[in-house]
Phi, psi and omega in degrees: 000310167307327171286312224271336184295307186275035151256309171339306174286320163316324182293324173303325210280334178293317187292319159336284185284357168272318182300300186288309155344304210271334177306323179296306188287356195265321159293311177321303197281002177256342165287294151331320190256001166308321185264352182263326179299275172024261183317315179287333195236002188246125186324318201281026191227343205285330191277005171250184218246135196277116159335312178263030133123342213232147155235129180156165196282325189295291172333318172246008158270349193285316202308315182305302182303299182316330178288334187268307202258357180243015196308356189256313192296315167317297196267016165264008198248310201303313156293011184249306184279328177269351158280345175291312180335125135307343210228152165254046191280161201241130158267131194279113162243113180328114160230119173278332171247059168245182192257058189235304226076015184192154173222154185269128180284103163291109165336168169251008149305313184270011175299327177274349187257324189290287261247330190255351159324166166289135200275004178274297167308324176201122201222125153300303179308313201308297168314304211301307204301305180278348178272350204254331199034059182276038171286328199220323173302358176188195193261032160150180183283349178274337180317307194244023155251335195272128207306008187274303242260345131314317137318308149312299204276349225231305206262295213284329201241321155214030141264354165270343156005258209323297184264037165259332216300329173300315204260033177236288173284017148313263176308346189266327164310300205293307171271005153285298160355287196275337191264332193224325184293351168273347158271350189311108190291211165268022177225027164075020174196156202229101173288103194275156134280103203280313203296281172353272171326303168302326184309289209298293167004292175288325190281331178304328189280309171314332189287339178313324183236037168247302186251352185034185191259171020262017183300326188281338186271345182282141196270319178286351168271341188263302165342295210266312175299325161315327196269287181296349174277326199278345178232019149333286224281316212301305183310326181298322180280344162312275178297018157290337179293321183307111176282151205310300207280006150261011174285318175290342170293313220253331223271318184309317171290323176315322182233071138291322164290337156301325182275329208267357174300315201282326173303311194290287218305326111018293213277011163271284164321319213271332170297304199266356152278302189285349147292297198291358184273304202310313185300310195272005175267321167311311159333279204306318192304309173295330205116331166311139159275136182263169191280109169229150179303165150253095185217205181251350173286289174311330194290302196313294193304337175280312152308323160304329204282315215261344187284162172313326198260047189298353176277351189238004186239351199249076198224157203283294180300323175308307163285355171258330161308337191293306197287335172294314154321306184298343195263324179298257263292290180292318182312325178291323218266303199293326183298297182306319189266009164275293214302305183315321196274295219280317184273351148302310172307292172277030150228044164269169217250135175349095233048357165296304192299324187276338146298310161352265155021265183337282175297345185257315195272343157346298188299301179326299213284341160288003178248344175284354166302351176246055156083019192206049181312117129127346162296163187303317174313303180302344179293317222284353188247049141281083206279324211251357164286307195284005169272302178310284199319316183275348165270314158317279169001287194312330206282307207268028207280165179292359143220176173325302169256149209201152162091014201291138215193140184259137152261108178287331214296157198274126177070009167098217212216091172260127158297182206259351186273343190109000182266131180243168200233136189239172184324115180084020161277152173272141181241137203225176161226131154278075186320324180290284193352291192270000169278327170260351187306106145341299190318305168260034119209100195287097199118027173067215191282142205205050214275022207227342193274035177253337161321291178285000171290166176246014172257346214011091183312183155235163193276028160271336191281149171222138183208139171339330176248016162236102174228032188300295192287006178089198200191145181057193180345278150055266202271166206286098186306311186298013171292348188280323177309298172311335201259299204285338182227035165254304165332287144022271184326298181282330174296337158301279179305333155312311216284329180254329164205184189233151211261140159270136189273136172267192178251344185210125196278157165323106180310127165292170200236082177294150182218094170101226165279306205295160177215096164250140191322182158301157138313292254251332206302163180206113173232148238248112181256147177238132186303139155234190220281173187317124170285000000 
């Protein structure tokens, strides 16, 4: 009897594992064809304007392949048709690594009625939870939704700004030194990697008040935030592909280099977190404000202590996952757009570029004349740096798309024109799309034009029509930080050295939706003489 049961089953084990193979790819490819059956077939999609002219499964899967592998010719047709539009109708567009597979294009009249809803209703966290998947890109979903961490970055990045700025520029001295003034030859110049360069610069100089020392100085500690920043997003968009019932399998191997990134910077952070816990419980203990470095690692440990959920937050790992977000978030943002700002400059068109020049260390050395070089005040009256830097912005955002917002609210969202929108679409803006629209800003690339603007924006203003940094609630406190240590960055290197203009700028590098600068590129610096 035991033999003919276990001979059954053997016979039973192939047709098992066929079955189950084909149930998997048969779920797999239903995951995947999900947002085109959706779109195409669900009453709540049928009223909006299609990208390709067509509604329907075939229309939007063609639409899918362009996005992925033709986007810049798509989404220049996308920008045509919705700046074009006569009408204020919302457009469906096929995104394959978002977690719908597809997103509503928002007019830009309606950007400000979406972005100030109530977050229950029309929800940033809701997105954030799905693009980042952080169950498994870090150590849960509280890492990167939980209010201390906005809150840090709010009190710690501008209402304190002003008394970090001596020791980021402390540190931003010290890695030019080592990064770019150590290449210099004997003939006074230095070929660079701008993308290269810029990485290490920045992430070294932010880590000064982000992780403060001695973390900033560590190199397998500097080394592990890097790392883990440069390969976040991507593995997070990868396991969008992946379906919910094959995530606990596949997702622990997929970001297993996140985690063991999060391991190292741990086993550095974890001393010097748990020192600084000991200070600040002897405070409390006393009455006392405790003695902390000023940096963002204390601030962080000083908000766990006071939060409600304090058994769970006020834990070493948690703060150091904590800092490995804050580091992905700034570092990427700061990078493409130093790259971007630096290969703008020096591809302005012949005599633009040696006025530019001119006029920006012109401007440097009059405000540093009134003594207080290199400070939060001085950035802010660098007006005509802050025009360039925001006219690169404006040109240059880093993707297409912006504003990305989940509808929570139960049975949907009607906008004020009547158009609704329903539970669990995601809503977007085409950020480029409406940042080159001639119509609101006429004359291309412009680096003079907030000058001439008579409002004279700052690249810190945020508007329907600047939409780097978000719009409402939103939008990103640590934009005041970016303005300051891109200035920072750059005031250097006028000041030391002089850029050779290329004739032609370096072509971006589409991924997707993302449009990042060249890599690859190598541009040519000349030492000058003592200042």
């Amino acid at each position: 009897m035991e033999v003919g049961l276990a001979d059954g089953l053997q016979a039973l084990l192939p047709r098992i594992i066929l079955y189950t193979i084909l149930g998997t790819l048969g779920g797999w490819l239903y995951h995947l064809m999900r947002p085109a059956l959706e779109a195409a077939l669900s009453r709540d999609y049928r009223n909006f304007s299609w990208v390709s002219g067509k509604r329907g499964v075939g229309s939007f899967l063609k639409s899918t392949w362009d996005v992925a592998f033709k986007s810049k010719k798509l989404f220049a047709e996308i920008h045509r048709k919705i700046l074009g539009a006569n009408h204020d109708n919302i457009h469906l567009v096929p995104i394959p690594h978002c977690s719908t597979g597809f997103m509503l294009m928002v007019p830009k009249q309606l950007l400000s009625e979406y972005v100030r809803q109530p977050e229950n209703d029309i929800s940033l966290k809701r997105y954030t939870l799905q693009a980042l998947v952080p169950d498994y890109t870090t150590l849960g979903a509280h890492i990167v939704v939980h209010p201390v961490y906005r809150n840090v970055v709010h009190k710690e990045l501008q209402q304190k700004l002003a008394d970090k700025m001596d020791m980021v520029n402390e540190e931003m001295t010290a890695a030019l030194d080592d990064i770019v003034a150590s290449k210099v030859g004997l003939n006074g110049e230095a070929k660079i990697n701008m993308w290269d360069t810029a990485n290490r610069i920045l992430s070294r100089s932010a880590n000064r008040i982000i992780s403060g020392y001695p973390l900033c100085h560590n190199q397998e500690y500097g080394d592990a935030t890097a790392q883990y920043a440069a390969t976040f997003f991507a593995s997070a968009l990868y396991a969008r592909f992946i379906p919910p019932f094959l995530r606990p399998l596949l997702l622990p191997l997929l970001c297993r280099p996140l985690m063991r990134h999060i391991q190292t910077a741990a086993k550095h952070a974890t001393p010097i977190i748990k020192e600084r816990m000991v200070i600040v419980d002897v405070a409390e203990q006393k009455g006392v404000e405790p003695e902390l470095p000023n940096d963002m690692l204390s601030a962080m440990i000083v908000a766990a202590k006071k939060d409600d959920h304090l058994g769970a937050e006020y834990d070493p790992m948690v703060i150091v996952a904590r800092m490995m977000v804050l580091n992905f978030v700034q570092s990427y943002t700061n990078l493409v757009t130093m790259t971007n700002l630096v290969y703008d400059l020096i591809s302005l068109p012949e005599g633009d570029f040696e006025a530019m020049v001119a006029g920006l260390r012109a401007e440097i050395k009059r405000e540093m004349d009134k003594g207080d070089g290199f400070s939060h005040d001085f950035f802010q009256r660098l007006d005509l740096m802050d025009s360039l830097i925001r006219e690169s912005m404006r040109y240059n955002p880093i993707g297409e798309t912006g504003l990305e917002r989940a509808v929570g609210k139960k049975g949907g969202f009607t906008f004020s024109n009547g158009v609704h929108v329903p539970q669990g679409a995601l809503l977007a803006a085409p950020i480029k799309g409406y940042q080159r629209d001639e119509a609101a800003y006429p004359g291309g690339f412009n680096p003079r034009r907030s000058m001439e603007d008579p409002e004279h924006p700052k690249m810190t203003d945020i508007s329907p029509n600047f939409l780097n940094f978000g719009l409402g609630r939103g939008a990103c406190p640590g934009r005041f930080f970016t303005s300051n240590l891109l200035k920072l960055t750059l005031t250097h290197l006028l000041l030391d050295y002089d850029f050779v203009r290329l004739e032609q700028r370096p072509e971006n590098v589409r991924k997707v939706t993302l449009d990042e600068p060249c890599g690859r590129h190598l541009i040519t610096l000349k030492k000058r003489d003592a200042r």
